[in-house]
C-alpha positions in Angstrom: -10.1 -44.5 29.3 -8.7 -40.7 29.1 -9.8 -38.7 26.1 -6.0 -38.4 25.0 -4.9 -42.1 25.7 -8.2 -43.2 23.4 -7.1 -41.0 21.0 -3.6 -42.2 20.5 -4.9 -45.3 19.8 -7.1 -44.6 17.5 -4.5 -43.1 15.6 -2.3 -46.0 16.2 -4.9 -48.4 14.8 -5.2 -46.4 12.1 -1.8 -46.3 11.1 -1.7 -50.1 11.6 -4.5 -50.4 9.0 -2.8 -47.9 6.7 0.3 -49.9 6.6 -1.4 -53.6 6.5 -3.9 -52.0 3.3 -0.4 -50.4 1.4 1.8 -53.8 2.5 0.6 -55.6 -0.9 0.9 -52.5 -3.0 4.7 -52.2 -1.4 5.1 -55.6 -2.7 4.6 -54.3 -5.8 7.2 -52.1 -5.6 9.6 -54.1 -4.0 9.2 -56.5 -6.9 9.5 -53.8 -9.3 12.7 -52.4 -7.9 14.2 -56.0 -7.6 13.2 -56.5 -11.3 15.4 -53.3 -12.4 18.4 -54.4 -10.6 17.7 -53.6 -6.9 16.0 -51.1 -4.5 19.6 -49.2 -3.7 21.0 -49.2 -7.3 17.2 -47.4 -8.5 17.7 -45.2 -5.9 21.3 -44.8 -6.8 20.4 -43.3 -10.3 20.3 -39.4 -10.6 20.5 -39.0 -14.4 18.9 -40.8 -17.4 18.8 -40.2 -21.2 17.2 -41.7 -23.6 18.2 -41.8 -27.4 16.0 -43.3 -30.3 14.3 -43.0 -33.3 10.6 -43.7 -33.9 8.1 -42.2 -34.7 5.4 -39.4 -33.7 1.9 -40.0 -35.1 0.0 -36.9 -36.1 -3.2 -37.1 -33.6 -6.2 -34.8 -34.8 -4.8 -34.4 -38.6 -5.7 -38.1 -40.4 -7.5 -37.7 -43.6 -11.0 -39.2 -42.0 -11.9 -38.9 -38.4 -11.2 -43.3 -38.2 -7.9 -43.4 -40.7 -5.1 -44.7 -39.7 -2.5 -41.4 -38.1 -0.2 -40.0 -40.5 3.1 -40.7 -39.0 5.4 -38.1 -38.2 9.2 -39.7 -38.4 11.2 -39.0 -35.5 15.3 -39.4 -36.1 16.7 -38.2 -33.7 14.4 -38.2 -29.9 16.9 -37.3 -27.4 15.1 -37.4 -23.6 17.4 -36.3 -20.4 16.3 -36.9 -17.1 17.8 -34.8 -13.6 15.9 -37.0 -11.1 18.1 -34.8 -8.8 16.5 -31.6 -9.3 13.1 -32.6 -10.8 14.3 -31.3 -14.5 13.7 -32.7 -18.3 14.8 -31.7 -21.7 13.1 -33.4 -24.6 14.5 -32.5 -28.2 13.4 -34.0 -31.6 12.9 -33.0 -35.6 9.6 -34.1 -37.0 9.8 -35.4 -40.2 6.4 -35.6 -42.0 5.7 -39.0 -44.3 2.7 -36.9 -45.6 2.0 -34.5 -47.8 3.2 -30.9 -45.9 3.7 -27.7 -46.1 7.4 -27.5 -45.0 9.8 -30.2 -44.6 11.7 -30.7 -41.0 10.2 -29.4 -37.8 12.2 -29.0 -34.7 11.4 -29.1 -31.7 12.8 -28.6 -27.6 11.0 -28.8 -24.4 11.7 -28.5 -21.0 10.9 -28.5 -17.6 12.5 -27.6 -14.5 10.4 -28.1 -11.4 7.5 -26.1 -11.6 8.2 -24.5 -14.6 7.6 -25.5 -17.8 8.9 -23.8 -21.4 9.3 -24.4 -24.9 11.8 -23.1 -27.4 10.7 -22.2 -30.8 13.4 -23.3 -32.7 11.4 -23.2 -36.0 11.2 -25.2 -39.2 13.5 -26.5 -42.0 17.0 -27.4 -41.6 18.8 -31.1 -41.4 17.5 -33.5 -39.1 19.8 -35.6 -37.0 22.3 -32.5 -36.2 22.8 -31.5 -33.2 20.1 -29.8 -31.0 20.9 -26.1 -30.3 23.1 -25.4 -26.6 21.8 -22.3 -25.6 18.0 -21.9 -26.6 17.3 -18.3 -27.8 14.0 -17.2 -26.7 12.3 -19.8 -24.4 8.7 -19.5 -23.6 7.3 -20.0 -20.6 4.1 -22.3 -20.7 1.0 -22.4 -18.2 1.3 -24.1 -14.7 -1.0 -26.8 -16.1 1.9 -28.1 -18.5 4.3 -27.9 -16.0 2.3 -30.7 -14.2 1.6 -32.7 -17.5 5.2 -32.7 -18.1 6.2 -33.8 -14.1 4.0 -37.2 -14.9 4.9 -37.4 -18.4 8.9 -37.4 -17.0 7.2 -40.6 -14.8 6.3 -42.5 -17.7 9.1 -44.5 -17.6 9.9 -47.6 -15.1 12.8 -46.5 -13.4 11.3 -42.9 -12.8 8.0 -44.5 -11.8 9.7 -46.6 -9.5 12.0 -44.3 -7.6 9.1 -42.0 -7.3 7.0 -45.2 -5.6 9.9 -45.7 -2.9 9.8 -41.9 -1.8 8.4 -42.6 1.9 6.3 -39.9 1.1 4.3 -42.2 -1.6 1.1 -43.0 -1.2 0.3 -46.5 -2.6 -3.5 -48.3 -3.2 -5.4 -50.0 -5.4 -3.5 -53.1 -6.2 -5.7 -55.1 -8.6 -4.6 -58.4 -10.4 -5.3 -59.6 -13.8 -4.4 -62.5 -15.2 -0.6 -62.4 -14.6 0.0 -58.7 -14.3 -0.5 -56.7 -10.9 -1.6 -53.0 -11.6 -1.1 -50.0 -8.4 -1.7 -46.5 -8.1 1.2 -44.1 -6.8 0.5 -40.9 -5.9 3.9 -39.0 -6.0 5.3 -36.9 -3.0 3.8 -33.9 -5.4 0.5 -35.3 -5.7 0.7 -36.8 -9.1 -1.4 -40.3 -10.0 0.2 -42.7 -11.9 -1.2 -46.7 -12.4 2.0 -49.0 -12.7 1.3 -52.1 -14.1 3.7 -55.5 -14.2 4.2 -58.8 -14.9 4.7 -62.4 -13.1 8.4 -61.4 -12.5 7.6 -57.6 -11.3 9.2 -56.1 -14.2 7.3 -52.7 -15.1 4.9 -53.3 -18.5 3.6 -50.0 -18.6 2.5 -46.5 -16.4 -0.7 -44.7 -17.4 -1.9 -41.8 -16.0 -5.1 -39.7 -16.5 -5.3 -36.6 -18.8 -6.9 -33.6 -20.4 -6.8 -33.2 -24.0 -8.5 -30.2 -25.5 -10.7 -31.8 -27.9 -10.8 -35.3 -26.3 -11.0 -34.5 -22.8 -10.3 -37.2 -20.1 -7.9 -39.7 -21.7 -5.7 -42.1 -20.6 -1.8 -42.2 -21.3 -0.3 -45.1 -21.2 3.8 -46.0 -21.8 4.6 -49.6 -22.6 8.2 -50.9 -21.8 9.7 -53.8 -24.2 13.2 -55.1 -24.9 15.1 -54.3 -21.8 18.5 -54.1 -21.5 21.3 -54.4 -18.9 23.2 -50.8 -17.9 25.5 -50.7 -15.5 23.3 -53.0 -13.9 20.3 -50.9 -14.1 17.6 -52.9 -16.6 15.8 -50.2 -19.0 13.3 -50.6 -21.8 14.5 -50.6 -25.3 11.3 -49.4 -26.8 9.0 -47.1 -25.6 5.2 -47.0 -27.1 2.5 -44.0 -25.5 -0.9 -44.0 -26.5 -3.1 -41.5 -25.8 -6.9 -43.7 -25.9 -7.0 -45.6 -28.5 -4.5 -43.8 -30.6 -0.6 -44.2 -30.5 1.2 -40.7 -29.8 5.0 -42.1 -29.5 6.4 -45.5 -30.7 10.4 -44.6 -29.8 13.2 -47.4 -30.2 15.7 -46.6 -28.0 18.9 -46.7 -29.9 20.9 -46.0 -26.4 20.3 -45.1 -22.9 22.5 -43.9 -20.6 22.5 -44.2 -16.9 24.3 -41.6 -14.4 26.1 -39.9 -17.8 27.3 -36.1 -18.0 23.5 -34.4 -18.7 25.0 -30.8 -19.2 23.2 -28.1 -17.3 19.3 -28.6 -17.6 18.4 -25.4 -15.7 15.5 -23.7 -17.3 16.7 -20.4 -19.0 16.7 -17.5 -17.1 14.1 -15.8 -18.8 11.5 -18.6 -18.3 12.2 -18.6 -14.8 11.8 -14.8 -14.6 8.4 -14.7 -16.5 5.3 -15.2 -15.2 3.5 -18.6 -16.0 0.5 -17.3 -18.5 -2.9 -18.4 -17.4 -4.2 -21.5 -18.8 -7.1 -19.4 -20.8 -5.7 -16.1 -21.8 -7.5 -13.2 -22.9 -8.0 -13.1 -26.9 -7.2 -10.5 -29.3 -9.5 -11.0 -31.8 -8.8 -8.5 -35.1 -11.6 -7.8 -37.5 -11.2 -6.8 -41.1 -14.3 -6.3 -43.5 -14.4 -8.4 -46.0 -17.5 -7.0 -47.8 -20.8 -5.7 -46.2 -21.9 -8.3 -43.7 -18.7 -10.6 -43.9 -15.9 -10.0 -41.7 -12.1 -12.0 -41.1 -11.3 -12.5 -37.3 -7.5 -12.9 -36.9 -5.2 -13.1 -33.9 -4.9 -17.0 -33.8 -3.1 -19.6 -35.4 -6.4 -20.9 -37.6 -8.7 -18.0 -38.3 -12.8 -17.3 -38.5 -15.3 -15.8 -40.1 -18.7 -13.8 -39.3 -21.2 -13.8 -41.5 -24.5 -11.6 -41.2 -27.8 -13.1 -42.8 -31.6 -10.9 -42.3 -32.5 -12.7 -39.1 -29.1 -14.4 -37.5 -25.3 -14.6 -37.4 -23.1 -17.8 -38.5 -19.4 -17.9 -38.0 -17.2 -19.9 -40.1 -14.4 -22.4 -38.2 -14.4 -23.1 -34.2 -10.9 -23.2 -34.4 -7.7 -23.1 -31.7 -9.5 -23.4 -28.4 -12.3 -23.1 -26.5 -11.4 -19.3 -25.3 -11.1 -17.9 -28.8 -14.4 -19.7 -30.1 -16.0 -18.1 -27.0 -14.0 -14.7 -28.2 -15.4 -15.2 -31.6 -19.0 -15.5 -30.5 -18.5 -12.5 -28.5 -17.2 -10.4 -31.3 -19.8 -12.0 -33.6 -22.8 -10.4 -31.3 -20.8 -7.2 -31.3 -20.4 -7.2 -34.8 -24.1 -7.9 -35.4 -26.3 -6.0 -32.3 -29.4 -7.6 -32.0 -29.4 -10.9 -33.9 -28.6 -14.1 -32.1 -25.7 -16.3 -33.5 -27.2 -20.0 -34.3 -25.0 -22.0 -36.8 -21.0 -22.5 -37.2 -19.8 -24.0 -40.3 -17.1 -26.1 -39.6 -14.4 -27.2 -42.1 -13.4 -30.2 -41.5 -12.4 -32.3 -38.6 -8.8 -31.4 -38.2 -7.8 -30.8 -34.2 -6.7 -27.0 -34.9 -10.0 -26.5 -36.9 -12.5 -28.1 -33.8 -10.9 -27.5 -30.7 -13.8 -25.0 -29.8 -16.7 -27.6 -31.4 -18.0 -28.1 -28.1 -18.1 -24.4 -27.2 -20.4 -23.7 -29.7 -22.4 -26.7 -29.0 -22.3 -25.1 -25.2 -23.9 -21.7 -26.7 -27.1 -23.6 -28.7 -25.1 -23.1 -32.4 -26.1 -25.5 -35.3 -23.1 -27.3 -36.4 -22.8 -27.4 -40.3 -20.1 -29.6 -41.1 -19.7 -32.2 -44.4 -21.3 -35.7 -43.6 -18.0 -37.6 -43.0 -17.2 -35.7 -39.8 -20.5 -36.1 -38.3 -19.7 -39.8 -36.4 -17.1 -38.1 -35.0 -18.3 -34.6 -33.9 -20.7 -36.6 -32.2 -18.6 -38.7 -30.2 -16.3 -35.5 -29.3 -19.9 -34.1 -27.8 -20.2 -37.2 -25.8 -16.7 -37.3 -24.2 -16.1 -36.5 -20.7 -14.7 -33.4 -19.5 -14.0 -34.1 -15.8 -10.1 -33.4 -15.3 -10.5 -29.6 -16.9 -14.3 -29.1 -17.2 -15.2 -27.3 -20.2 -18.2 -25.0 -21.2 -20.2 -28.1 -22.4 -19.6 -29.8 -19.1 -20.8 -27.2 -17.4 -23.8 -26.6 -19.2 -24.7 -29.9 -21.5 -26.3 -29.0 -24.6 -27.6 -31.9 -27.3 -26.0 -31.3 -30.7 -27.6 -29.8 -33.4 -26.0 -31.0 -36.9 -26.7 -30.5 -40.2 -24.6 -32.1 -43.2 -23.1 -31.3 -46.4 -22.4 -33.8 -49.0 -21.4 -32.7 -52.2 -22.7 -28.7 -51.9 -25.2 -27.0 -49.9 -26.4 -23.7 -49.9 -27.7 -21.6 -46.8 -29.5 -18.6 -48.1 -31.7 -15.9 -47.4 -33.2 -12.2 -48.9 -29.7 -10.8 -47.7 -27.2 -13.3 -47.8 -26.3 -16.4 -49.8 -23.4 -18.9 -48.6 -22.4 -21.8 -50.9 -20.5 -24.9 -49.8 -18.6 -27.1 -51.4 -16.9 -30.5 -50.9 -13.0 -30.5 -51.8 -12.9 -33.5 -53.8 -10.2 -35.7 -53.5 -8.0 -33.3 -51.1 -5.2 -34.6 -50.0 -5.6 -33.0 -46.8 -8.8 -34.5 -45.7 -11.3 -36.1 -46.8 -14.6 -33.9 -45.2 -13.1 -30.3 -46.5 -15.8 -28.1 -47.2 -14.9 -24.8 -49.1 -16.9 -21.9 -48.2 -18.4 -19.2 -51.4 -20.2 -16.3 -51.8 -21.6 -15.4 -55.5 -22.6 -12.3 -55.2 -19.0 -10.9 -53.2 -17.1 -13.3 -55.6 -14.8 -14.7 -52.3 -14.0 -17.9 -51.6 -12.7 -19.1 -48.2 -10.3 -22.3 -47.6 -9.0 -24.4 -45.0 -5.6 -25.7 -45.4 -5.4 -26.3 -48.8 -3.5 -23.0 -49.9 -0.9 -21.9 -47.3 0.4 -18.1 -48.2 4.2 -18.3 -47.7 4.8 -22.4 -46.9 8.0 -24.0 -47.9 6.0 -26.5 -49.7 1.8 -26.3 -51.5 1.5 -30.2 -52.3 -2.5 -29.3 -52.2 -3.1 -27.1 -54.2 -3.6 -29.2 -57.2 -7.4 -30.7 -56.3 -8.1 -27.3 -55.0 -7.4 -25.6 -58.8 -9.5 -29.0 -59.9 -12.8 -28.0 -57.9 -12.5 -24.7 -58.2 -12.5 -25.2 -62.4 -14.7 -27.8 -62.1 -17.5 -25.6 -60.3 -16.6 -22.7 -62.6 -16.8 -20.5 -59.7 -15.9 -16.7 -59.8 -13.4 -15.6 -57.5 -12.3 -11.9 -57.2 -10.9 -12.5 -53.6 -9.8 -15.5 -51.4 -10.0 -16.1 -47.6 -6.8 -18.5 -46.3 -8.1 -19.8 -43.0 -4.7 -21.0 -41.9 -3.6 -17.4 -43.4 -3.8 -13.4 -41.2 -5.1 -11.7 -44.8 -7.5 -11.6 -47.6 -5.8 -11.9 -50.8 -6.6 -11.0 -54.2 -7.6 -14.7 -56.2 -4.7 -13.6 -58.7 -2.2 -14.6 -56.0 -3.5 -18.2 -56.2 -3.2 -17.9 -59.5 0.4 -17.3 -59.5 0.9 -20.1 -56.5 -1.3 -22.5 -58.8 1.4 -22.1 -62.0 4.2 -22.5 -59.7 3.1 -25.6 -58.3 0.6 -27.4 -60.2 0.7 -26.4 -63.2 4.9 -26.2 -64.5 
C-alpha cells in the first residue's frame, strides 16, 4: 500500500477512534443542554447576570486553624456575564459578622479576555447602593488571574455548557457514580473543567483544579440548586463554591437575567494599556533600625522583623508571599554578613501572616510558632504544589518546629527575645506577642491597627500586657509601616477600651 494512502488511513482510524471514545462524553452534553432548555436556546444566550445575597467566608482568618470560617455577609453580589466577547464584572460589599477593623468593604473585578483588573474602590460606605459606573483607577493583575478568572466565569451550568458545545472542545473522562455522570472539558482556550450531573442531565456542579498560595493544589467546585425557568433558559437559584474542604461562596440568587442590557463591560482603558505585572514581582523591602541588632522591614501589606543574636539571625513573620519571605531572608543575610539565618517566629496562622511558611521551611529555618498552629503548619508543609511549584516543591525540606505555649524565651549573651501568648484574643487563638526587655519594644500582630475605622481588640491586648507587667517604651504594629512610641497605644487603649 503507498506510503500516503496508509497514512490517510491511519489518520482516518484515528479520527474514528477519537469520535467513538468522546461519543459518550457528547452524551453528556447533549443531556446537559436538553436539561437547560435546549442545545440552540444555550447557544442562543450572549449575556447573563446574576444577582444575590449570601455570603463570603473569610478563608485563612478563623480564630483556630479547624474553626468554623468567619462569615463575611454579602448583600448585594452582582455577576455579569458577555459570553460574546469573553468579558465579566463581579461587584460586591463585604460585610464582616466578626470583630473588624472597619465596617463595609467594596469590592469590583473584572476581566476582559486576557486581561484581568481590579478596582480599589476602598472601605466604608452603605452596602447595597449602587456599584460605581466608571471605575477610577483600575489595576491590572498578572496573566495568571486572568486565566483563574476565564474558568472561574465557567463555573456556572450554562457557561460550562456552551463552552462544552464549542466544536473546538475537547471532551474525556466520562466516569459514573451512582446516579451522576462526571466529564472533563477542556475549553477552545485550553482551560479544564469536570462537569458533573444527575439522572436527568441537569448540571450539579463544575470543579476545576487550582493554586492557592498557601494551600496549593485545590479543587473548586460550584454546586447548582433551585433552578428556575427564564425565558426558557433553566438557571440555578443558589450557587455554593468551595475551595477543598472549605466553603468560599454560598450566593442565593435573588434574580438572574438572561440576554438583559449588560452596559459596556470593556476593561478600562488604562488596564488594557498597562502591562500585565509578573506573577512574582521584585520586592522593595525598607529597613528601619529599631535598636542595635533589631530592624522593621516594610514595603508589604503585613510587615517583618530581623533580629541578630551572637551566632544566628531570626526574622519575625513569613508574611504576604513567598517572594517577599524570600526578600526578607535576603535582606536578613545582608543585614547580618556572616551569620546564617535558622528560625522564623511566626505569629499566628492567619493566611497574610503564613503565606511564605513554606519558603522558610524551603531555606532550613526553624519554625517557632504557638502550639495551636502546629497541626496545621504541618499539613500546609505536606500539601502539594504541582499547578505553580513553589520553593518547597522544588527542594523538599522536613519541618523543623518548635512551640510556645504560654511564653518562651530564646536567649543568648547578646540578645534576649520573649514570647508571649495573647490570651483570649479575639483575633485568634495561637497569637504570640513578641518582647524585648532590655530595648523595652513590643511587637504585635493584628491586634492594634494604627489608623482603623474600628480597634475591637485592643481590649485583651491592654489585659496581657498589664497582666505580664511588661515595660514598653516602643511598639512594633506588624499590620502597621512604623514604630510608634507605646504612649500612642496608650491613648488608642482610653479611647476604646477603657471610656
Amino acid at each position: 500500500m503507498p506510503r500516503m494512502l496508509t497514512a490517510t488511513v491511519l489518520l482516518v482510524a484515528l479520527s474514528i477512534a477519537r469520535l467513538a471514545a468522546q461519543a459518550p462524553a457528547a452524551q453528556v452534553v447533549a443531556d446537559a443542554a436538553a436539561a437547560l432548555g435546549g442545545r440552540e436556546r444555550v447557544l442562543a444566550v450572549k449575556r447573563l447576570t446574576i444577582e444575590g445575597v449570601g455570603s463570603n467566608p473569610n478563608l485563612g482568618q478563623q480564630m483556630r486553624p479547624e474553626s468554623e470560617l468567619l462569615l463575611w455577609m454579602v448583600p448585594d453580589f452582582r455577576r455579569t456575564i458577555d459570553l460574546e466577547h469573553g468579558r465579566m464584572l463581579l461587584t460586591f460589599t463585604r460585610r464582616p459578622a466578626f470583630p473588624a477593623v472597619f465596617d463595609n468593604q467594596r469590592n469590583m473585578q473584572g476581566l476582559d479576555g486576557d486581561v484581568a483588573y481590579n478596582v480599589p474602590l476602598g472601605f466604608g460606605g452603605r452596602a447595597g447602593g449602587p456599584a460605581p459606573v466608571a471605575p477610577p483607577v483600575p489595576v491590572r493583575l498578572p496573566d495568571a488571574v486572568a486565566k483563574d478568572r476565564r474558568i472561574e466565569m465557567l463555573h456556572h451550568p450554562l457557561t460550562a455548557v456552551r463552552a462544552a458545545l464549542d466544536p473546538a472542545a475537547r471532551l474525556s473522562n466520562v466516569r459514573q457514580t451512582g446516579g451522576t455522570r462526571s466529564i472533563d472539558i477542556t475549553t477552545a482556550k485550553g482551560d479544564t473543567i469536570t462537569l458533573t450531573v444527575d439522572a436527568q442531565g441537569r448540571p450539579l456542579s463544575v470543579a476545576s483544579l487550582a493554586d492557592q498560595a498557601n494551600l496549593g493544589d485545590v479543587v473548586r467546585t460550584t454546586t447548582f440548586s433551585g433552578y428556575e425557568d427564564v425565558g426558557g433558559i433553566r438557571v440555578p437559584r443558589h450557587l455554593t463554591t468551595t475551595v477543598d474542604r472549605w466553603t468560599e461562596w454560598d450566593i442565593g440568587v435573588m434574580k438572574n437575567t438572561v440576554n438583559g442590557d449588560l452596559g459596556d463591560l470593556a476593561e478600562p482603558t488604562t488596564a488594557r494599556n498597562a502591562s500585565a505585572p509578573p506573577a512574582n514581582q521584585p520586592q522593595n523591602v525598607m529597613v528601619t533600625e529599631i535598636a542595635k541588632g533589631i530592624w522593621f522591614l516594610t514595603g508589604a501589606a503585613v510587615p517583618s522583623m530581623v533580629v541578630e543574636f551572637a551566632d544566628h539571625v531570626a526574622i519575625v513573620e513569613v508574611p504576604v508571599s513567598e517572594s517577599w519571605t524570600q526578600a526578607v531572608i535576603e535582606k536578613a543575610k545582608a543585614l547580618v554578613p556572616g551569620k546564617p539565618v535558622t528560625q522564623a517566629i511566626v505569629t499566628h496562622h492567619h493566611f497574610d501572616h503564613t503565606a511564605g511558611l513554606r519558603a522558610a521551611v524551603a531555606e532550613g529555618l526553624t519554625i517557632v510558632t504557638h502550639r495551636v498552629n502546629e497541626a496545621w503548619f504541618r499539613e500546609v508543609v505536606r500539601r502539594k504544589h504541582s499547578v505553580v511549584p513553589d520553593a518547597l516543591a522544588r527542594t523538599p525540606k522536613p519541618l523543623k518546629l518548635v512551640t510556645v505555649d504560654d511564653a518562651l524565651t530564646l536567649k543568648d549573651g547578646t540578645m534576649e527575645v520573649d514570647l508571649y501568648h495573647l490570651v483570649d484574643s479575639t483575633h485568634g487563638d495561637g497569637i504570640i506577642a513578641t518582647y524585648f526587655p532590655a530595648q523595652r519594644v513590643y511587637a504585635e500582630p493584628d491586634v492594634w491597627n494604627p489608623g482603623a475605622q474600628i480597634q475591637p481588640h485592643l481590649r485583651s491586648l491592654y489585659e496581657d500586657i498589664m497582666r505580664r507587667g511588661l515595660q514598653i517604651d516602643r511598639i512594633v504594629p506588624l499590620h502597621g509601616t512604623a514604630v510608634q512610641p507605646y504612649s500612642e497605644l496608650q491613648k488608642v487603649i482610653q479611647q476604646w477600651v477603657t471610656n
